[in-house]
C-alpha positions, 0 to 999 in steps of 0.5 A: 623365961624357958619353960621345961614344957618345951623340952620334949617338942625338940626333935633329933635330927635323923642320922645313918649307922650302918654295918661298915661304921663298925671295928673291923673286930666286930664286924661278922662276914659271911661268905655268898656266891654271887659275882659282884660280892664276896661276903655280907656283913651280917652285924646287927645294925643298931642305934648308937647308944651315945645318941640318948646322952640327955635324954630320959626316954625315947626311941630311935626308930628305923625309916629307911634303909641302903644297901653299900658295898665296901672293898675291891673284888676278891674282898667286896663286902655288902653291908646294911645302913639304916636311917634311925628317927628319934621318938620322944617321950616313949619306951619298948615294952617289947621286941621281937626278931622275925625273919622271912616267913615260909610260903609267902608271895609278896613281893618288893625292895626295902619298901614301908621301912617303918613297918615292912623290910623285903626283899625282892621275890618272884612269885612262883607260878605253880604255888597252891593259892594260900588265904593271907589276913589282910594287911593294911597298905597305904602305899601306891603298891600295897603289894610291892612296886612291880619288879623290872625285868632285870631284878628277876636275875636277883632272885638267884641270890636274895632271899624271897619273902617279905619281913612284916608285922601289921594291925594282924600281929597282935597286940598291935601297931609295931615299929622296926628298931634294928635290922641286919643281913643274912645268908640263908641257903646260899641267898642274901636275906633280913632279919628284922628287930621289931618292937612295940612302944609305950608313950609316957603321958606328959603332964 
């Protein structure tokens, strides 16, 4: 005898989608000065809605990300991959979209993906201090890994802040569910989908 119950302890299993597994047609490029790329693709990269056939709730969430390029120079396209988990027995309540906030000096690489996207930044020597609320980190770096020295030739072309949301932003704990480049001001930068979730009681 198989008993329903069992049904929700099955888990997805983790699967890619990227800006580049999209029709021509859809995909939107954006023009960028930089050697190496001639545009990004800034197509919000989202999970595929064929993935919830059979399912009656639940969420794919976002926990980790890539960086491709596709194409041979003059036409190198950059693009954004994100891996996306299945959660079961749960649904948004809400979703905000947030880019980099102003003023900010933190500083990392696509880092904390299921809560944190960044870009890497060089922290500017002659800023005024600024009071930030403290962010709760559990990883080796809570700021950020330490930039190499060859990544600091980047800050000429990637954005410099950090996407975040914490136990600060109420109403609490949020989860990335999207994500997709930019070009702001000539620079490469992230525009985050963040949402907040409700578990389903299971009887």
């Amino acid at each position: 005898m198989t008993s329903k119950s069992a049904n929700p302890t099955l888990r997805k299993p983790c699967q890619w989608r990227g800006s580049d597994d999209y029709e021509s047609s859809d995909q939107f490029l954006e023009p960028v000065r930089w050697p190496r790329y001639s545009n990004v693709c800034s197509s919000v990269v989202k999970h595929d809605p064929s993935w919830m056939q059979g399912e009656t709730s639940g969420v794919f969430v976002v926990t980790g990300a890539q960086l491709i390029s596709k194409g041979k120079w003059p036409k190198t396209v950059l693009h954004l991959r994100l891996l996306f988990s299945h959660l079961p027995n749960c649904t948004i309540r809400k979703t905000e979209w947030a880019a980099t906030p102003e003023g900010t000096h933190r500083s990392s690489f696509l880092t904390n993906l299921s809560t944190t996207f960044t870009f890497t930044q060089r922290t500017k020597a002659d800023a005024a201090p600024k009071q930030h609320p403290a962010a709760l980190n559990s990883g080796v770096y809570p700021e950020g890994p330490p930039v190499p020295v060859r990544s600091t030739k980047l800050l000429k072309y990637v954005d410099t802040a950090e996407v975040s949301r914490g136990p600060y932003d109420t109403p609490g704990h949020w989860l990335v569910t999207a994500a997709k480049l930019v070009t702001e001001g000539g620079k490469i930068g992230l525009h985050v989908k963040f949402a907040l979730l409700d578990f389903l009681n299971e009887s």
